[in-house]
C-alpha positions as CSV (number, residue, x, y, z in Angstrom):
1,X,17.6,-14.6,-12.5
2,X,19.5,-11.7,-13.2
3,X,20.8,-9.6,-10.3
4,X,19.2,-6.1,-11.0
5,X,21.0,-4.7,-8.1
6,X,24.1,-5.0,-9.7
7,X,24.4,-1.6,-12.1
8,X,26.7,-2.9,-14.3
9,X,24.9,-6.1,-15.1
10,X,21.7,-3.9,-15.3
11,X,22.7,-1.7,-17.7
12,X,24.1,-4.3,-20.3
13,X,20.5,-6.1,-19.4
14,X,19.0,-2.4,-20.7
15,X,20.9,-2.0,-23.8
16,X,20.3,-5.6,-25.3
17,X,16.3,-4.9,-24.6
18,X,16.6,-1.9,-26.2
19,X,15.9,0.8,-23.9
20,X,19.2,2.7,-24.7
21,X,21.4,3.2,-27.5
22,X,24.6,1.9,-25.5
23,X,25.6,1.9,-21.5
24,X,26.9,5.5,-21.7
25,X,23.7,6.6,-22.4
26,X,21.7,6.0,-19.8
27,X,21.6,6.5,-16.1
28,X,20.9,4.7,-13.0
29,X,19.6,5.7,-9.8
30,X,18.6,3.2,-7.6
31,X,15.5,4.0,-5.1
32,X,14.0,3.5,-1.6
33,X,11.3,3.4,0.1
34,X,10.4,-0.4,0.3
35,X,11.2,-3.3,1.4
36,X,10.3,-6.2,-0.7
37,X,11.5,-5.1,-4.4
38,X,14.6,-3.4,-6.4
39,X,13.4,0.1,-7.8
40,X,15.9,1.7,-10.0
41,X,14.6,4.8,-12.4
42,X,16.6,4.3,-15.6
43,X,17.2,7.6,-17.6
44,X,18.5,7.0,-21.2
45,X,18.6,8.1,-24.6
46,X,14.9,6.4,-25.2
47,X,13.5,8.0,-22.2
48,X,12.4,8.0,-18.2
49,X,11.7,4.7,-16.8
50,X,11.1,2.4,-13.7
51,X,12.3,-0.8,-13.3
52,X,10.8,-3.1,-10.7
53,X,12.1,-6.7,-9.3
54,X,10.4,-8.7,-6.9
55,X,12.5,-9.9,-4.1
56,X,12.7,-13.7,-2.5
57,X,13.7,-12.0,1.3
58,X,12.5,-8.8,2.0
59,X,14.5,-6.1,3.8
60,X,13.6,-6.5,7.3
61,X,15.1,-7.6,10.4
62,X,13.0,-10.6,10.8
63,X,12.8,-13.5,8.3
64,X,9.8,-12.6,6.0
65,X,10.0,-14.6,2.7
66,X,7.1,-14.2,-0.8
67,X,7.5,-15.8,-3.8
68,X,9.0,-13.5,-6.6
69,X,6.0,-14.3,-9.2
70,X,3.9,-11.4,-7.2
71,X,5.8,-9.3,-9.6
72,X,3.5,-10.9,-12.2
73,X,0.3,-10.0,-10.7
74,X,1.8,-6.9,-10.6
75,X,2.1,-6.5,-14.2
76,X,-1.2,-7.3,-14.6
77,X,-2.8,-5.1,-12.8
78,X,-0.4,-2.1,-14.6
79,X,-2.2,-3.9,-17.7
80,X,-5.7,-3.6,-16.3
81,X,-6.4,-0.7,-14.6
82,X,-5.6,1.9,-17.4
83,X,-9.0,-0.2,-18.9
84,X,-11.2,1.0,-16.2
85,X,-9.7,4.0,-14.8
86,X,-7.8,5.1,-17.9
87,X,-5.0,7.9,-17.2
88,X,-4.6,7.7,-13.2
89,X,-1.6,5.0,-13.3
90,X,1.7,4.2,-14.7
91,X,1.9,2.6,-18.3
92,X,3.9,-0.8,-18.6
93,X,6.6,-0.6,-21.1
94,X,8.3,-3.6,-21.1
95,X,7.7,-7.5,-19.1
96,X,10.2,-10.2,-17.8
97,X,8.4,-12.6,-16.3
98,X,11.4,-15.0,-16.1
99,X,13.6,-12.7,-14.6
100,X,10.3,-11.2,-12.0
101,X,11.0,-7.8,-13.5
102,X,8.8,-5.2,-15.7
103,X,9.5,-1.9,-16.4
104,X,7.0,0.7,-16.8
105,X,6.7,5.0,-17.1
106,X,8.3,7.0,-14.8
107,X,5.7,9.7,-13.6
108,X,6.2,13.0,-14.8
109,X,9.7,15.4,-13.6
110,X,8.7,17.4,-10.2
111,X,6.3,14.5,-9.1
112,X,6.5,14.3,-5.1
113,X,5.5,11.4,-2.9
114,X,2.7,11.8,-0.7
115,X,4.4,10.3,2.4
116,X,7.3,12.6,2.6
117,X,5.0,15.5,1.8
118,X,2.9,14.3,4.9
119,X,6.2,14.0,6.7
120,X,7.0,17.7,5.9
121,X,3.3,18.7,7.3
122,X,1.5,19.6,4.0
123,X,-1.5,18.1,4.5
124,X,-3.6,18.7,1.5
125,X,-7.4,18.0,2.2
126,X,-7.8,17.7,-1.6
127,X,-5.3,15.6,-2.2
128,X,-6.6,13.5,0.8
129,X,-10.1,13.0,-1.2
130,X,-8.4,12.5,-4.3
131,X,-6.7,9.8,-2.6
132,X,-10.5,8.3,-1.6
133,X,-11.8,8.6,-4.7
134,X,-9.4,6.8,-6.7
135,X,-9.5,3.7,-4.3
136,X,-13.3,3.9,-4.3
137,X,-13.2,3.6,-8.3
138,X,-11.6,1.2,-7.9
139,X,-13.6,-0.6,-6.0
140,X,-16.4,-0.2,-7.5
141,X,-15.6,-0.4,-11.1
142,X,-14.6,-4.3,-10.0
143,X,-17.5,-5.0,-7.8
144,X,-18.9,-8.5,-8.0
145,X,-17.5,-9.1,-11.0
146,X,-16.7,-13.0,-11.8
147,X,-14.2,-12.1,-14.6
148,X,-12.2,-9.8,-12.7
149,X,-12.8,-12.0,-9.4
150,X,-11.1,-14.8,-11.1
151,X,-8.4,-12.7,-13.4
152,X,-7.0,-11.4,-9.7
153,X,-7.9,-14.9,-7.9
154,X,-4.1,-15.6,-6.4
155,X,-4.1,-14.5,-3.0
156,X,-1.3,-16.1,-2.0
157,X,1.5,-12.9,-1.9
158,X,-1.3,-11.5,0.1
159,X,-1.3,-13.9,2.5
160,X,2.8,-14.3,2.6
161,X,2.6,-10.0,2.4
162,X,-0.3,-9.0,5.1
163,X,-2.3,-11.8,6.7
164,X,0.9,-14.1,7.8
165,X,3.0,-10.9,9.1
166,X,0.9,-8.4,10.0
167,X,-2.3,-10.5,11.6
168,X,-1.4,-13.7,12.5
169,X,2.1,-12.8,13.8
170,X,0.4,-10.6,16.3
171,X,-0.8,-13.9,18.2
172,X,2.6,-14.5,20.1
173,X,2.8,-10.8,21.1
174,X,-1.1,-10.2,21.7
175,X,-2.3,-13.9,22.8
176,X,-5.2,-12.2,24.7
177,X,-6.3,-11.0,21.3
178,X,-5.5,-14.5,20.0
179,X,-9.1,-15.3,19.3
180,X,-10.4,-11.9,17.8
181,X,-6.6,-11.9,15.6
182,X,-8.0,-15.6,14.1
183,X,-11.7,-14.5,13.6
184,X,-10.7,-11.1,11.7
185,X,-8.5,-13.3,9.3
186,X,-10.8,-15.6,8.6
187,X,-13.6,-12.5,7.6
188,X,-11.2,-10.7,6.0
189,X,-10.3,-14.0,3.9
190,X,-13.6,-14.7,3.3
191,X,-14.7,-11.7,1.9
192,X,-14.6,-11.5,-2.2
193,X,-15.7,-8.2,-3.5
194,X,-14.1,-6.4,-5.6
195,X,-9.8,-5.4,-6.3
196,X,-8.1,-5.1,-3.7
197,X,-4.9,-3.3,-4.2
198,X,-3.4,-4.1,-0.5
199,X,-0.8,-1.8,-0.2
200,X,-2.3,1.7,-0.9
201,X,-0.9,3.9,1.2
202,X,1.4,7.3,1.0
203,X,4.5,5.8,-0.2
204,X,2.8,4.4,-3.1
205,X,0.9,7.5,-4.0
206,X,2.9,10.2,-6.0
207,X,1.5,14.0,-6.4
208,X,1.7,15.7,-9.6
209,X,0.1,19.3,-9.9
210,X,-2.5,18.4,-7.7
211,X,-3.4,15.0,-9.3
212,X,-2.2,11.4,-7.6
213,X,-0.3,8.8,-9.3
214,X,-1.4,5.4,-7.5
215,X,1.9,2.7,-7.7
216,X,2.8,-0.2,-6.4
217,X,0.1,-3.3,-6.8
218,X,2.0,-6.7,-5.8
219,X,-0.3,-7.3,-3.2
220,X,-3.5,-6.9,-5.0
221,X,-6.1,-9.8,-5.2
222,X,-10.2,-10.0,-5.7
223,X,-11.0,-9.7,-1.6
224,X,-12.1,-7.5,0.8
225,X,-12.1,-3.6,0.4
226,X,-12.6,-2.7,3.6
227,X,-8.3,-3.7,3.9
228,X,-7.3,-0.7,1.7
229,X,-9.6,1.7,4.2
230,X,-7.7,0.1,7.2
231,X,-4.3,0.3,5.9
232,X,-4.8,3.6,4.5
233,X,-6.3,4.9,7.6
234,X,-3.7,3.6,9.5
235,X,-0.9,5.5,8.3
236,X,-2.6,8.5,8.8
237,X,-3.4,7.7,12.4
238,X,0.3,6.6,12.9
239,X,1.4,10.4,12.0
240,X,-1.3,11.9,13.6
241,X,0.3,10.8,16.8
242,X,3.9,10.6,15.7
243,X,3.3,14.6,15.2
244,X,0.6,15.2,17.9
245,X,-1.5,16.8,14.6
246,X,-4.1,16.8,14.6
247,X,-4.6,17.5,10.9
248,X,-3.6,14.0,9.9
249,X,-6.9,13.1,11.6
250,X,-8.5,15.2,9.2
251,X,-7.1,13.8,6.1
252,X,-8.6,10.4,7.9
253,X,-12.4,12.5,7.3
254,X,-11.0,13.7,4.1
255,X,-10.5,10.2,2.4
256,X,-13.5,8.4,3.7
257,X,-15.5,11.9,2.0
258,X,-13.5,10.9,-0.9
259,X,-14.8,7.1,-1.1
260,X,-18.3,7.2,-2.4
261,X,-18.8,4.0,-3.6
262,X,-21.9,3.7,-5.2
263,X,-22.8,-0.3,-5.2
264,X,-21.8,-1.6,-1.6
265,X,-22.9,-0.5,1.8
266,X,-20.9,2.3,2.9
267,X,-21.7,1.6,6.8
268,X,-20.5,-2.0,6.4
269,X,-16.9,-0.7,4.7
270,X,-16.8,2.0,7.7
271,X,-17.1,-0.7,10.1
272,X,-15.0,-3.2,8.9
273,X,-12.2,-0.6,7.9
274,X,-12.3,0.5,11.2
275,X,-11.8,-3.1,12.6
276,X,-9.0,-3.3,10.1
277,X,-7.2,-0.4,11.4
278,X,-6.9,-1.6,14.9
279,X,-5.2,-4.9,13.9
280,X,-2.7,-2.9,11.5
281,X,-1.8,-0.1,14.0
282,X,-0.9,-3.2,16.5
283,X,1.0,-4.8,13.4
284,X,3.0,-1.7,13.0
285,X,4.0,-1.9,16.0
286,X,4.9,-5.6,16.7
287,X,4.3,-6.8,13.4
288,X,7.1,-7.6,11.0
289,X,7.1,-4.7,9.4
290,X,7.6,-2.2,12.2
291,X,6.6,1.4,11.0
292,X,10.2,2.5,10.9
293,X,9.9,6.4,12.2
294,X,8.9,5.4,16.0
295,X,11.3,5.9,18.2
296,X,9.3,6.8,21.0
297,X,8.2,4.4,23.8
298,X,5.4,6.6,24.8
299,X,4.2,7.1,21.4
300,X,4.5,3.5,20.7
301,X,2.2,3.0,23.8
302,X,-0.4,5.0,22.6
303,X,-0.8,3.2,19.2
304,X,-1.0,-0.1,21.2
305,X,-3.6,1.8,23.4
306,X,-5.5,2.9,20.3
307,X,-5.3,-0.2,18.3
308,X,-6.8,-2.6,21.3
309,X,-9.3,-0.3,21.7
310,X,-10.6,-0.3,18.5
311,X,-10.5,-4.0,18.5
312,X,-12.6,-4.8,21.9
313,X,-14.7,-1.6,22.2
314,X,-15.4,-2.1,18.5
315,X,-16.3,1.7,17.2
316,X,-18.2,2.1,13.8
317,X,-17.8,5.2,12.5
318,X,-14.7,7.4,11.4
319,X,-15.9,10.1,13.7
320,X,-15.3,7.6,16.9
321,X,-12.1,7.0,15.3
322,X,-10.7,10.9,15.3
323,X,-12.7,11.3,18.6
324,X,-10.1,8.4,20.1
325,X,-7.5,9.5,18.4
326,X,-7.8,13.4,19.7
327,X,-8.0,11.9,23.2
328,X,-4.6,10.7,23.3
329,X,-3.0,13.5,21.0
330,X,-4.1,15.5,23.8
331,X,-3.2,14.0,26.7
């Protein structure tokens, strides 16, 4: 497999596939803002593109391993949803599946991600239902569907990505929880509804004159949707109370009036995304994938407060949700 974080091997790998005219005419730039794949935007004479390789060890501090063909279900779902929701994400231009690399369009000059605009405190209500509404489209343009069900049947990279380190690792740090933990992943596994893309949330959401770019779709699988609510919901509670804003619990009512799925009970999704989100805000926090902008002991504290409430008081409704969450902003 070629080594894509090396820029000169990269580039000669760009020229013989055609993507630019000769090594001086393209440029390299090498992104962040993950840690389980190389992202470099490649600039050349033939145009703007990203190129994505799965890695075998992701960068974190713990050992946390996935098998590099997730970058193929990846490349699939680049294929797939431009069928069913045609214009909202990034074309694929070009597939290595023996190398676990693709490339596909960059997104248009001036785009901005959504996480560092939340970071700066623009929090756009519209954006916020935008960002609902394209993951309820989703949803249920794939509903009970056996052709797409078995298309997106691997679940394994969502087991080695989310259920093995953010749920079940919980167990040695929570083992009063232990039981609730192994009942949530076995609903959660059971469940086999629609796509799942499993790792929507701000970083993989770009904003482009008011319109969202959705990226990012290793992790995706035919399973339960109530896991994109929760994870979504959870980054938003995690800067609500990183901040002490309490507009980030707006943009919490802002999504879920974004998601209007027409074909599955709305009360049931509420519920279980709700369940969802206590588990990932205790994941985040002694998971192995540590939300990396807590410093704070005492904020730390509170999202271990708010996550094991969630999980043994068992609230059903987003409005509990902001209620809890005000509760300790204000403190």
């Amino acid at each position: 497999m070629i080594d894509a974080s090396d820029q000169h091997i990269l580039k000669n790998y760009i020229v013989d596939h055609g993507l630019a005219s000769s090594p001086e005419k393209l440029e390299i730039e090498y992104l962040g803002g993950g840690v389980s794949n190389i992202v470099a935007r490649i600039r050349s004479d033939q145009g703007v593109f990203v190129l994505k390789q799965a890695l075998a060890k992701l960068k974190v501090k713990v050992e946390w391993l996935s098998d590099v063909e997730r970058a193929l279900v990846e490349k699939k779902v680049l294929q797939f949803l431009p069928q069913v929701i045609p214009g909202k994400t990034p074309r694929l231009i070009f597939d290595d599946p023996d190398n676990f690399l693709f490339i596909m369009e960059s997104a248009p000059e001036g785009s901005l991600n959504w996480k560092q605009l939340l970071m700066q405190g623009d929090c756009d209500s519209e954006v916020a239902i935008q960002v609902g509404g394209f993951i309820s489209e989703v949803h249920d343009k794939t509903k009970f569907n056996a052709e797409i069900a078995l298309m997106f049947e691997e679940r394994k990279y969502f087991h080695q990505l989310r259920i093995a380190p953010f749920f079940a690792y919980l167990v040695s740090s929570y083992p009063n929880l232990e039981k609730q933990i192994n009942e949530h992943i076995e609903e959660t596994w059971a469940r086999r509804e629609c796509l799942v893309l499993g790792d929507y949330s701000p970083k993989n959401i770009l904003v482009y004159q008011d319109k969202i770019i959705p990226i990012d779709f290793e992790v995706a699988h035919y399973g339960d949707p109530s896991f994109d609510l929760g994870f979504l919901w959870t980054h938003l509670v995690l800067k609500g109370v990183h901040f002490s804003d309490i507009r980030f619990i707006d943009l919490i009512q802002d999504t879920w009036k974004g998601y209007r799925t027409k074909a599955m009970d709305l009360a049931i999704i509420e519920e279980r995304g709700i369940r969802q989100l206590g588990f990932l805000l205790l994941a985040r926090m002694d998971g192995k994938s540590p939300v990396e902008y807590y410093n704070s002991e005492e904020k730390k504290e509170i999202i271990r407060r708010l996550g094991q409430n969630i999980i043994i008081n068992r609230p059903s409704q987003i409005a509990e949700v902001s209620d809890l969450v005000l509760q300790e902003i204000q403190k």
